[in-house]
N, C-alpha and C positions, 0 to 999 in steps of 0.2 A: 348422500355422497360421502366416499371417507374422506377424511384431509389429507392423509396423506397419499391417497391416489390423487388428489387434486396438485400438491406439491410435486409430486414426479412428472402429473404431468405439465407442470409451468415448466418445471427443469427443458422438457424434453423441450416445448414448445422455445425455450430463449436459446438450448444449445444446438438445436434443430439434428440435435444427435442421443439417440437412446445410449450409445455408450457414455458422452460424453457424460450425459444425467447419470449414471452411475457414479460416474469417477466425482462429479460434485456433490451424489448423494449419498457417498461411500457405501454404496451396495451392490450387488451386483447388477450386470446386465438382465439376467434372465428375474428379476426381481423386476426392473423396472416395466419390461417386457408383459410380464404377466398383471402387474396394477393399471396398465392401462389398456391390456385387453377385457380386464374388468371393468372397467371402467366404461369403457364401449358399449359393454353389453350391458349395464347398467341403463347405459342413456340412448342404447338401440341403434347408436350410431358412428363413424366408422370418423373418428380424429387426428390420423396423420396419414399419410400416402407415402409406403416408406419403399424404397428403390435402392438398387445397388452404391446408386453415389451420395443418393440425399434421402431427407425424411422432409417432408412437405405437410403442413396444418391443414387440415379440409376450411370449408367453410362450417362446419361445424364447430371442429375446434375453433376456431378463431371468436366464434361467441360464447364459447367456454371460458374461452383464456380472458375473455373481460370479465367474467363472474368469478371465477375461479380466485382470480387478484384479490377482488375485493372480498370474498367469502372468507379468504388466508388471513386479507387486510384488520377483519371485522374478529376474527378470533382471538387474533395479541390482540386486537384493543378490548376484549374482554376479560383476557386473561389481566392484560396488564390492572384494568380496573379492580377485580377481582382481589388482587396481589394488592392495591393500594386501598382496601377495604380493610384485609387482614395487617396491614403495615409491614410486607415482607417482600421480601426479594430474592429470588432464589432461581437457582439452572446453570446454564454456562453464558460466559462470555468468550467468544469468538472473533478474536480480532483481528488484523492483519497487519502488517508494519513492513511498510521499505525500511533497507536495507541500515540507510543512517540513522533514521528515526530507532531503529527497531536495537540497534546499539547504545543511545546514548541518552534517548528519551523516554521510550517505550517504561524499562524496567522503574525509573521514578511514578511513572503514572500508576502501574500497575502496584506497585508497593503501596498505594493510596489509596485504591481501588479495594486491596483485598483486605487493608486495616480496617475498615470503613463496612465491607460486607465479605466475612469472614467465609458465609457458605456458598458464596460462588465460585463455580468450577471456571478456571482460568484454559484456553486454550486459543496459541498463536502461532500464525504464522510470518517468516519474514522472508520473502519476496519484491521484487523490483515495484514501484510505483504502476508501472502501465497495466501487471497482472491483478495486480488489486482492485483498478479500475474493474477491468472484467469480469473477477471475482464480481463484484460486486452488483454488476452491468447483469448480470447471469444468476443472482441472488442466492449466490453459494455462502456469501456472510452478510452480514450487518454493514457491520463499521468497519472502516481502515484508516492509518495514519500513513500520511504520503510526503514527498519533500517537491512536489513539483503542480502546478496548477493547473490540469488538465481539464479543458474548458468539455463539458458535456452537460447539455439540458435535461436529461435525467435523474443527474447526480448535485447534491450540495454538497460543494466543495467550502470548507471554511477556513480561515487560517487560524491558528493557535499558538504562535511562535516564530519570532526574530533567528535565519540563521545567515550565517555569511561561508561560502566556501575559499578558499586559503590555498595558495602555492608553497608545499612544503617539502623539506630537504634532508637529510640527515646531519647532526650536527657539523662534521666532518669535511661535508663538501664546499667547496674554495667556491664561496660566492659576497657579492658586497655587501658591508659588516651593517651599511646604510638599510638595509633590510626592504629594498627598491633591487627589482628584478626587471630589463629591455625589454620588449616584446622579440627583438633581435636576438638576445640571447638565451630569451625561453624557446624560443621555437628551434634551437640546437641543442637543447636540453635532452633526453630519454623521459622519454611521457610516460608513466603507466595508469594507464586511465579504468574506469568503474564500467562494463556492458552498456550496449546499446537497450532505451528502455528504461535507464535507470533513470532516478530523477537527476543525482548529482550529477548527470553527465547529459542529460540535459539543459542544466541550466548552466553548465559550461561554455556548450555549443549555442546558446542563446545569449549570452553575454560574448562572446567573444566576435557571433556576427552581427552584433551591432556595434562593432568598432570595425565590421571589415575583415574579419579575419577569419579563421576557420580551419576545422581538427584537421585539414588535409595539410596544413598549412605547418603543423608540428611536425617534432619527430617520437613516433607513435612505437614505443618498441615491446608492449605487453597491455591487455586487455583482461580482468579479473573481476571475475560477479562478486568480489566477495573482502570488504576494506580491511579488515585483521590480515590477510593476505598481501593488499595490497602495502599496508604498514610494515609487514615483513618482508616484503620485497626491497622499501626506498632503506630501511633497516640494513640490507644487504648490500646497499652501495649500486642497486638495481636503475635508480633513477630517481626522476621524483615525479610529485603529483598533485593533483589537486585534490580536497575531499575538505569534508565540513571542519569548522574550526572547533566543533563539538566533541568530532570523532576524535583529534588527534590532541586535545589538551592535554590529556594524563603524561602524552608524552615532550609535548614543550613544557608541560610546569617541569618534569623531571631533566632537561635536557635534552635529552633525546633526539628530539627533532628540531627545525629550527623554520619560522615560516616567516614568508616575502608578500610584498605589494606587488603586483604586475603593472608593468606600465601602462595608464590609461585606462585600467579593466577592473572593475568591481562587481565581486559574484557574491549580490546580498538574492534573498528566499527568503520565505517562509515555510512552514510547517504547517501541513493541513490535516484536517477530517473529511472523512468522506464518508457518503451512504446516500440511498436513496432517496429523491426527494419523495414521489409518491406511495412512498411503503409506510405503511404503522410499524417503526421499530419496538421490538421489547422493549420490557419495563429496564433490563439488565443493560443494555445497549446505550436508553435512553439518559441515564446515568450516568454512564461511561462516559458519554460525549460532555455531559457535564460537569463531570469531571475534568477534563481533556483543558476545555474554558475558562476552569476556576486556577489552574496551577499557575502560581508567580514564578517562574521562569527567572528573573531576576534573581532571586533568592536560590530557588536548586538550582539553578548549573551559573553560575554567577562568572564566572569567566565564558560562557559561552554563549551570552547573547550579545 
């Protein structure tokens, strides 16, 4: 059997969509189409039941897709061996990175990464926490850094770093110099808060209802997938916001901004990795997370843990 008919068809089996297995396996549709009708006739037998709304696993595939896993599983862990025979490491790394992470932390790691193994191909994506999950859930990548704990028996989720998210304001705006913000007078505030999905704005809405309170409970006047954005908004006298006290340093050490205590309310996290528990990750991957582990945080971003 080829591996990669076998990989298309995990894709198809976890996306229960031959397009969607495209789109994860940047190839076409009629590509993935035609590897698993080969694949069929290979094995004599008929592996999805595919219909105008869905694509349904026979009982055939479904004893495929437990061999198949492991066949994928057994090949990195050969390769990997292989590569630590010859003392080398080489391909790409494919990571993924929510949105704060992937501003403020991501590029230290990867400056480590590629001093350290010069011939790896770097290539990342920065998306919300929840898509990475499913990235991942659907084994479109490896590894991802996320800012939020999303409990799944699948996935090891680990932490790697101290963050706290911050109530902040433009220098400018007429607030008390005590640097202590009412819950009364934040919820009259202009909120501009980070997409549903995200992690910072998950763990907003999880600190805040365990004091009882809740985003209905603000005044909500912009919504932005995207914190450079969101900084150029509170920048414009737009409102204010919360976001990691990582993101927004460059602009309290300069002045710029200026951040508060909420009353009663404390939005500490961490910073995770994530990936499959039951997968042989690459050698490249396997690294990376080791990397991830080893970095003193105290040291690089020293005003931000």
């Amino acid at each position: 059997m080829n591996n990669e008919h076998l990989r298309t068809f995990v894709a198809v089996a976890k996306k229960e969509s031959f397009s969607e297995a495209a789109r994860a396996l940047y190839v076409s549709q009629p590509t993935v189409t035609a590897q698993i009708k080969a694949l069929e006739e290979e094995l004599n037998s008929k592996l999805f039941l595919r219909t105008k709304k869905s694509v349904d696993i026979t009982a055939a595939g479904k004893v495929l897709f437990h061999y198949a896993e492991e066949i994928l599983n057994l090949c990195t862990q050969a390769q990997n061996e292989i590569d630590a025979l010859e003392d080398v490491l080489w391909g790409t790394l494919y990571v993924a990175s929510s949105l704060t992470v992937g501003e403020s932390v991501l590029p230290v790691i990867l400056h480590d990464f590629t001093k350290d193994h010069p011939s790896i191909q770097l290539k990342t994506e920065i998306i919300n926490s929840s898509q990475i999950v499913d990235m991942i859930s659907h084994s479109e990548i490896e590894v991802g850094l996320i800012e939020v704990d999303i409990r799944n028996p699948k996935l090891a989720i680990e932490p790697f770093m101290d963050d706290e998210l911050v109530l902040f304001t433009h220098r400018d705006m007429p607030l008390s110099e005590e640097g202590f913000v009412s819950f009364a007078d934040f919820k009259e505030m202009p909120l501009i808060m980070r997409e549903e999905g995200s992690g910072t704005r998950t763990v907003f809405e999880a600190g805040m209802s365990s004091r009882g309170h809740y985003l209905d409970d603000c005044h909500v006047v912009l919504e932005i997938g995207n914190t450079e954005s969101i900084k150029t908004a509170v920048e414009a006298g737009l409102g204010v916001s919360i976001l990691s006290k990582n993101t927004v340093r460059k602009e309290v050490e300069s002045g710029l901004f200026k951040t508060f205590k909420l009353e009663d309310l404390t939005f500490k996290r961490q910073f995770y990795v994530v990936y499959e528990k039951d997968k042989t990750l690459s050698a490249v991957s396997q690294r990376f997370i080791e990397l991830v582990h080893s970095v003193d945080w105290s040291e690089r971003l020293p005003n931000g843990t």
